[in-house]
C-alpha positions in Angstrom: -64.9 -15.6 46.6 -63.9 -19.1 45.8 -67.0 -20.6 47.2 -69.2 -18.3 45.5 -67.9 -18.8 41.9 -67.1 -23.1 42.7 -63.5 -22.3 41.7 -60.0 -23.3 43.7 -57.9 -21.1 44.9 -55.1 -22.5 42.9 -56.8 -22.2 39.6 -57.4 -18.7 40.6 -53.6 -18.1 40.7 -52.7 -19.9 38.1 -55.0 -17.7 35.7 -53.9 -14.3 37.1 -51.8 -12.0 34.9 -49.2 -11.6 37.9 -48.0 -15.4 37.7 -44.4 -16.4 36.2 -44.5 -17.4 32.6 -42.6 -20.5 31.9 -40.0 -20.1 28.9 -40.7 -22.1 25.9 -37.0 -23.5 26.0 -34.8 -24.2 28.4 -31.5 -22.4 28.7 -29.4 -24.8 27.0 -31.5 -25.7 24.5 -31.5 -22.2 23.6 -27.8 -21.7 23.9 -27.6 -24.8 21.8 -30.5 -23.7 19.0 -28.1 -20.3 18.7 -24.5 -21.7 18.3 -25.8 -24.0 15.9 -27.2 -20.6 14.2 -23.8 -19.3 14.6 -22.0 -21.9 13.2 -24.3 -22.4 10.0 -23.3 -18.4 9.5 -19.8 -19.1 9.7 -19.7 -21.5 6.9 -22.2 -19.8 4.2 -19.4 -17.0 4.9 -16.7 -18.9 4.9 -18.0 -20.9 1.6 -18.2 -17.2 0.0 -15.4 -16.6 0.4 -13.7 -19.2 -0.8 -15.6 -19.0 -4.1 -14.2 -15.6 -4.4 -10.8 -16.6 -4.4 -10.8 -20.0 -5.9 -13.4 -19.3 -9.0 -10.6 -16.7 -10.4 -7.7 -19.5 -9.7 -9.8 -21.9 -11.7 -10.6 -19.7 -14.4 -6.5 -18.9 -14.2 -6.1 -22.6 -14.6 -8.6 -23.8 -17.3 -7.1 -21.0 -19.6 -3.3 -21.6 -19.0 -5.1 -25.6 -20.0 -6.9 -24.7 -22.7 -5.4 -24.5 -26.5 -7.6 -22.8 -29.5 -8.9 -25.6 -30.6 -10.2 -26.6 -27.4 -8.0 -29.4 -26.4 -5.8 -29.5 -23.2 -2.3 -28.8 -22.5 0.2 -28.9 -20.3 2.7 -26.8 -22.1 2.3 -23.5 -20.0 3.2 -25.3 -16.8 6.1 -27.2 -18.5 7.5 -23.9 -18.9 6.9 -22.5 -15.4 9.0 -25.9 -14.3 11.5 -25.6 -16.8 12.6 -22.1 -18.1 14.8 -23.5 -20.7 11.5 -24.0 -23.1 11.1 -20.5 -23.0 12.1 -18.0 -25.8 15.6 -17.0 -24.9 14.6 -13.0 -24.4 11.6 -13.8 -22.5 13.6 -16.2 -20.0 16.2 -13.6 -20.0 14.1 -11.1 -19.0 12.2 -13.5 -16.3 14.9 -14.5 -14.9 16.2 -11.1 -14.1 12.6 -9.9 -12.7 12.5 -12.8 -10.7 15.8 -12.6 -9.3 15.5 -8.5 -9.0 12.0 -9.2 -6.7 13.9 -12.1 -4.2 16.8 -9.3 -4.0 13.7 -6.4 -3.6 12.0 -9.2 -0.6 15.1 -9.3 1.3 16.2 -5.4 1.0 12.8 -4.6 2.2 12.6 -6.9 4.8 16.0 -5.6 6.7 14.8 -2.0 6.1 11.3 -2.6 7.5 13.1 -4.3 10.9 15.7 -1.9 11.1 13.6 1.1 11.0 10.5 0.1 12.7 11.6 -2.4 15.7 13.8 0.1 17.2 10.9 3.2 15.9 8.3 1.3 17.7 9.9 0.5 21.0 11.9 3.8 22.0 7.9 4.8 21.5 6.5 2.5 23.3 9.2 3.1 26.6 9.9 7.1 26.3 7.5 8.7 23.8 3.8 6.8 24.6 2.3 10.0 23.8 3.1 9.4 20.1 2.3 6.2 19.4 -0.9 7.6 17.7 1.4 10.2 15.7 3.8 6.7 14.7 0.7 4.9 13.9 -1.0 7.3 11.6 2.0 8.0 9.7 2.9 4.0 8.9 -1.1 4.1 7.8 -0.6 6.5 5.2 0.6 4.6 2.6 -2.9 3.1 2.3 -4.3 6.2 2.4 -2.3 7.6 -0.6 -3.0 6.4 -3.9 0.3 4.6 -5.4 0.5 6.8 -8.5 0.6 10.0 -6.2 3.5 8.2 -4.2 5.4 7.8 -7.5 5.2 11.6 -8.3 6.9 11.9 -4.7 9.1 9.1 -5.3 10.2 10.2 -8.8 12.5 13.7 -7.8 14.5 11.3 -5.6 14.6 8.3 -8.4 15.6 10.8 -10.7 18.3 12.3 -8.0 19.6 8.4 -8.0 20.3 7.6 -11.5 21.9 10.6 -12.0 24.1 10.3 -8.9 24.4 6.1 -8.6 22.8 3.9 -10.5 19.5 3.3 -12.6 19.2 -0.2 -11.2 15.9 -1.7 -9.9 17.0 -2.4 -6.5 16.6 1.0 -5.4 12.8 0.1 -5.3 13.6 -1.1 -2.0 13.6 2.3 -0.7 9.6 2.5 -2.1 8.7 -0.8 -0.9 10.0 -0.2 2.9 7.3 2.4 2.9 4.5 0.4 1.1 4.7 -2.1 3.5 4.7 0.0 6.5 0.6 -0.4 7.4 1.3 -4.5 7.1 4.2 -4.6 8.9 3.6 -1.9 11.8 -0.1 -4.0 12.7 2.2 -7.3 13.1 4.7 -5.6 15.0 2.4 -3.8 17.4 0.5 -6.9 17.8 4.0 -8.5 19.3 5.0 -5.5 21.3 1.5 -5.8 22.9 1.5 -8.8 23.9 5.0 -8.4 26.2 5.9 -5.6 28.9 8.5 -4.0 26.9 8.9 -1.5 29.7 9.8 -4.1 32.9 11.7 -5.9 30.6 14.5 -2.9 29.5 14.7 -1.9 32.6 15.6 -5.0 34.4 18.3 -5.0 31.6 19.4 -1.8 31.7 19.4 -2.6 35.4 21.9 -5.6 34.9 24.0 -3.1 32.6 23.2 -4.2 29.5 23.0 -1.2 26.2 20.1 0.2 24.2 21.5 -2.4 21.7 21.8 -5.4 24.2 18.3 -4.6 25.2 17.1 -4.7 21.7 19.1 -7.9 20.5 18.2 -9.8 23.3 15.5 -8.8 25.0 13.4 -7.2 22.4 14.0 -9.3 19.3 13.7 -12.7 20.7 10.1 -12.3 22.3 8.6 -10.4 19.4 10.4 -12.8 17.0 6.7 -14.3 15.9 5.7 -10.5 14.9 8.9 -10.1 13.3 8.2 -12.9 10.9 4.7 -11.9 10.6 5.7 -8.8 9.3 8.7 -10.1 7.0 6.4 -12.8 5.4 3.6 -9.5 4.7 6.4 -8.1 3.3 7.4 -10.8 0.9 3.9 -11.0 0.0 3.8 -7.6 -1.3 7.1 -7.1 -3.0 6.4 -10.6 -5.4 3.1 -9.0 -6.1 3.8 -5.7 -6.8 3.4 -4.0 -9.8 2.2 -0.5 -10.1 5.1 1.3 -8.7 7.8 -0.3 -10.5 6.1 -0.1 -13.9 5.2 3.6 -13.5 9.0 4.5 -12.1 9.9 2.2 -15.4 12.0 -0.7 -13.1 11.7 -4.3 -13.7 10.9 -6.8 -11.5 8.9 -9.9 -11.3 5.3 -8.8 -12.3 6.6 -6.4 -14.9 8.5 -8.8 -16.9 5.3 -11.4 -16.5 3.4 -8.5 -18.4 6.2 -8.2 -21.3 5.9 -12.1 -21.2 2.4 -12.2 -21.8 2.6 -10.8 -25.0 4.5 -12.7 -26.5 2.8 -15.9 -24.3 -0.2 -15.5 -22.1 -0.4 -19.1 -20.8 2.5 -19.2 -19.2 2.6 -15.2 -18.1 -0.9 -16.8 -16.5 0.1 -19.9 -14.9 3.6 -17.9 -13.3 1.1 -15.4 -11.9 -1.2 -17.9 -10.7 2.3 -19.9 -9.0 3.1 -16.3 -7.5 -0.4 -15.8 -6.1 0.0 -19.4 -4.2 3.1 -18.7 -2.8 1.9 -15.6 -1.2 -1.2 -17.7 0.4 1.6 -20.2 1.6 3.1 -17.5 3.3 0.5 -16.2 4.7 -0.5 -19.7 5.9 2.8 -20.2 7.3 2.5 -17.2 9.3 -1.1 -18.4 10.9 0.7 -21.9 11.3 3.8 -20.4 13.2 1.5 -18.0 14.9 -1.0 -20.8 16.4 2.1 -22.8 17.6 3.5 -20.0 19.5 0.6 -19.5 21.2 0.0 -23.0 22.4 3.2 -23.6 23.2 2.5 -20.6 25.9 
C-alpha cells in the first residue's frame, strides 16, 4: 500500500485518527496558567469586599469631619477622647451605657462558658446521639427574628422588675442566648479538634472528678475556642441594640442613639470607634488562632 500511493509508512501513522494527540500545554504550565487564575479571583473578591466595609467607614468619617459650612473639624473625635467636652446629660448617660455594656460583655461571657463547655462535652462523651438536637437548638437564635424573642423575653423581664430589680444587667440573661450560634461554632471547632473521650477517661482513670476533668483537662486544650467564642461574644454585646431598646434598657448603642440627637458627629464617630474594636477583636482572635496552630 505504501509503494502504490509513494507514501511512508510513518507518515501514514502519523495521519491516522488513532494516533496520540499531543496537549497544547504541558502539565505545569497549565497548573501554573490556573493558580494564577485563582489567585487573580481571590483578590477582585477580596478588593470587594473591602470596599464594602471601608466605603461606609469613610463616609462615617468624612461626616463626623465635615461642619455645615463645609470646612473640617476635629471636634467630634476630641470628644470621643475626652468626655468632659460633652454636655453633662449626654456624658452622663454615655458613660453609664458604656459602663452597663463592659458589665453586659463580661456577664455574658461567664454564662456562655458556664453553660455551654460543660453542655457540649457531657454530649460529646455520653449523649453523641444529640449533638444534632444541641446544635439546632444553639442555631435558633438566628433563626428567630429578635423582636419575636423580646415578646418571649418580656413575661420574664416583667417577672424581674417586679420581683428584683429594673436594672439593665439583666440583659445578660438575653444576650447568653443571642450569642449561642457564635459561640457554639467556636466551641465545637475546639472540641473537634481534641479526643475529648481518651482524654476523660485516662483522668477519670487516675481518679480525677467530672470537675477535675473539666478544669484541667477540658479547659486548657480548648482554651483557643474558649477565647474565640468570648471575643464573638464581646463583639455582639458592644453592638447590640435591638433588644435592649425594645425591652426599654440602656446600654451602649442606646445611649449613642439619645446622643445623636442632640450631637450626630460624635454619636457617629463613637459608633465608628465601636465598630473598630469589634474588627480588632475579631483580628485578635485569627492572630491567636494562627499562632496556636503553628505552634502545633
Amino acid at each position: 500500500m505504501a509503494e502504490m500511493t509513494g507514501t511512508s509508512a510513518p507518515l501514514v501513522q502519523a495521519e491516522s485518527p488513532l494516533a496520540p494527540l499531543r496537549p497544547a500545554r504541558s502539565g505545569p504550565r497549565l497548573r501554573a496558567a490556573r493558580r494564577r487564575r485563582q489567585a487573580a479571583i481571590r483578590w477582585v473578591v477580596v478588593v470587594l469586599v473591602l470596599a464594602f466595609f471601608v466605603t461606609p467607614m469613610v463616609s462615617m468619617v468624612d461626616f463626623t469631619t465635615r461642619l455645615l459650612s463645609g470646612k473640617r473639624s476635629g471636634i467630634a473625635w476630641r470628644k470621643v477622647v475626652d468626655f468632659g467636652q460633652l454636655d453633662p446629660q449626654a456624658k452622663d448617660l454615655l458613660v453609664d451605657g458604656l459602663r452597663t455594656s463592659l458589665i453586659l460583655a463580661v456577664l455574658t461571657v461567664v454564662i456562655m462558658v458556664v453553660l455551654l463547655v460543660p453542655t457540649m462535652t457531657w454530649v460529646r462523651l455520653r449523649l453523641p446521639g444529640m449533638t444534632r438536637t444541641i446544635e439546632f437548638i444553639c442555631l435558633l437564635p438566628l433563626i428567630i427574628p429578635a423582636i419575636v424573642l423580646v415578646v418571649g423575653y418580656y413575661p420574664i423581664y416583667r417577672f424581674i422588675g417586679q420581683h428584683f430589680s429594673t436594672s439593665s444587667v439583666w440583659l445578660a440573661l438575653a444576650y447568653g442566648v443571642l450569642v449561642l450560634p457564635y459561640a457554639y461554632r467556636a466551641l465545637d471547632a475546639g472540641l473537634s479538634a481534641i479526643d475529648v473521650k481518651t482524654m476523660s477517661e485516662a483522668a477519670r482513670s487516675l481518679g480525677s472528678s467530672w470537675a477535675g476533668v473539666m478544669w484541667r483537662i477540658v479547659v486548657p486544650n480548648i482554651a483557643t475556642a474558649i477565647a474565640g467564642a468570648a471575643f464573638l461574644s464581646v463583639a455582639l454585646v458592644l453592638g447590640e441594640f435591638t433588644v435592649a431598646s425594645l425591652l426599654s434598657k440602656n446600654n451602649l448603642q442606646t445611649s449613642l442613639v439619645l446622643v445623636s440627637s442632640a450631637d450626630p458627629r460624635f454619636a457617629t464617630a463613637m459608633s465608628l470607634v465601636v465598630l473598630l474594636l469589634a474588627f480588632l477583636l475579631l483580628f485578635v482572635l485569627t492572630f491567636v488562632g494562627n499562632r496556636r496552630r503553628a505552634r502545633r
